[in-house]
C-alpha positions in Angstrom: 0.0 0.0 0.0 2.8 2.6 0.8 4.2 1.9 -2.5 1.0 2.9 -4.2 1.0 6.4 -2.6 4.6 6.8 -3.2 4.1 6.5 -6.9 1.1 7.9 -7.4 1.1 9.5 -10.7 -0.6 12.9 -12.0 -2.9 13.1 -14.9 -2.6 15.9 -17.1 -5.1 18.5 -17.8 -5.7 20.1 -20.6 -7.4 22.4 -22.2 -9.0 23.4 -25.5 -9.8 26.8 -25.0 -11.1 29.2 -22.2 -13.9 31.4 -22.3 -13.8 34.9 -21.0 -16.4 37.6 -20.6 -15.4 38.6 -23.9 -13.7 36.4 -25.8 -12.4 32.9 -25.8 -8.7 31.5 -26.2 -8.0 28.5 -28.4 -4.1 29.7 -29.3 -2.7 26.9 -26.8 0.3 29.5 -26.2 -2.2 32.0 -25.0 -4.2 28.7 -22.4 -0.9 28.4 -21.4 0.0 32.1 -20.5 -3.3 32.7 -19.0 -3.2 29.9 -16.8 0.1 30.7 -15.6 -1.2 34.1 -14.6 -1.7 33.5 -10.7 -4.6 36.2 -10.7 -6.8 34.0 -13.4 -8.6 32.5 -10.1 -9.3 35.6 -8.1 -12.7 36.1 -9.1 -13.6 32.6 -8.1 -12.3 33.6 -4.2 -14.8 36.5 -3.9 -17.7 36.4 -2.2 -21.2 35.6 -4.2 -23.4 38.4 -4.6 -26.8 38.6 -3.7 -27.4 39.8 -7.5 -25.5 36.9 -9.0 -27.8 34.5 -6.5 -30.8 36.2 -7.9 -29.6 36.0 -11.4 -29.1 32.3 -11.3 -32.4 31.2 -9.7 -34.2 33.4 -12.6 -32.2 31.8 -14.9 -32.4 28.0 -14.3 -35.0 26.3 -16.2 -38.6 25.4 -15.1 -39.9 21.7 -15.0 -36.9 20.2 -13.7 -36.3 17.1 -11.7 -35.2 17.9 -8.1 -31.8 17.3 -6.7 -31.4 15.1 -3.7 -32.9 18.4 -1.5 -36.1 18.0 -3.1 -36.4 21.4 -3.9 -37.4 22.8 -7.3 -36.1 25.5 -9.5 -39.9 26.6 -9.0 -40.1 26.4 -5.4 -36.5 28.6 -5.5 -38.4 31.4 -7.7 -41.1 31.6 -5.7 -39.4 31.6 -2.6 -37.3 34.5 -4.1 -40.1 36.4 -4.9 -42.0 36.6 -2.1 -38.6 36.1 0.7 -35.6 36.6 -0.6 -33.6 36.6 2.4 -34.5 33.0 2.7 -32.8 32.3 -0.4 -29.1 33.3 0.7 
């Protein structure tokens, strides 16, 4: 068993492209300067905004099956509407 962990091997990952707001990058020189860039990632460490919450609960589709909370996209906008500081 120790030998397994000692020689545990990494996978590569790779990518095709990256979207940004504007644009996307397929040049794999540019995927490769991008990622390099240690501030790519900063916007994922921010907090989420009660705007973005609200943007993705209008946004998500209607007549869904439920996760394993058993609540609805419909239950969600409804919820929103009438109590939104339930949702966050």
């Amino acid at each position: 068993m120790i030998n397994s962990i000692l020689d545990k091997r990494t996978d590569t990952v790779t990518f095709q492209n990256i979207k940004l707001p504007n644009t996307i990058i397929t040049d794999p020189y540019e995927i490769r300067n991008h990622i390099q860039n240690p501030f790519w990632y900063q916007t994922l460490t921010q907090p989420i905004t009660r705007q973005e919450v609200i943007q993705t609960i209008n946004q998500s589709p209607n007549n869904k099956a439920t996760g394993p909370s058993l609540i609805s996209n419909e239950m969600l906008k409804l919820v929103q509407l009438t109590s939104p500081t339930l949702v966050l």
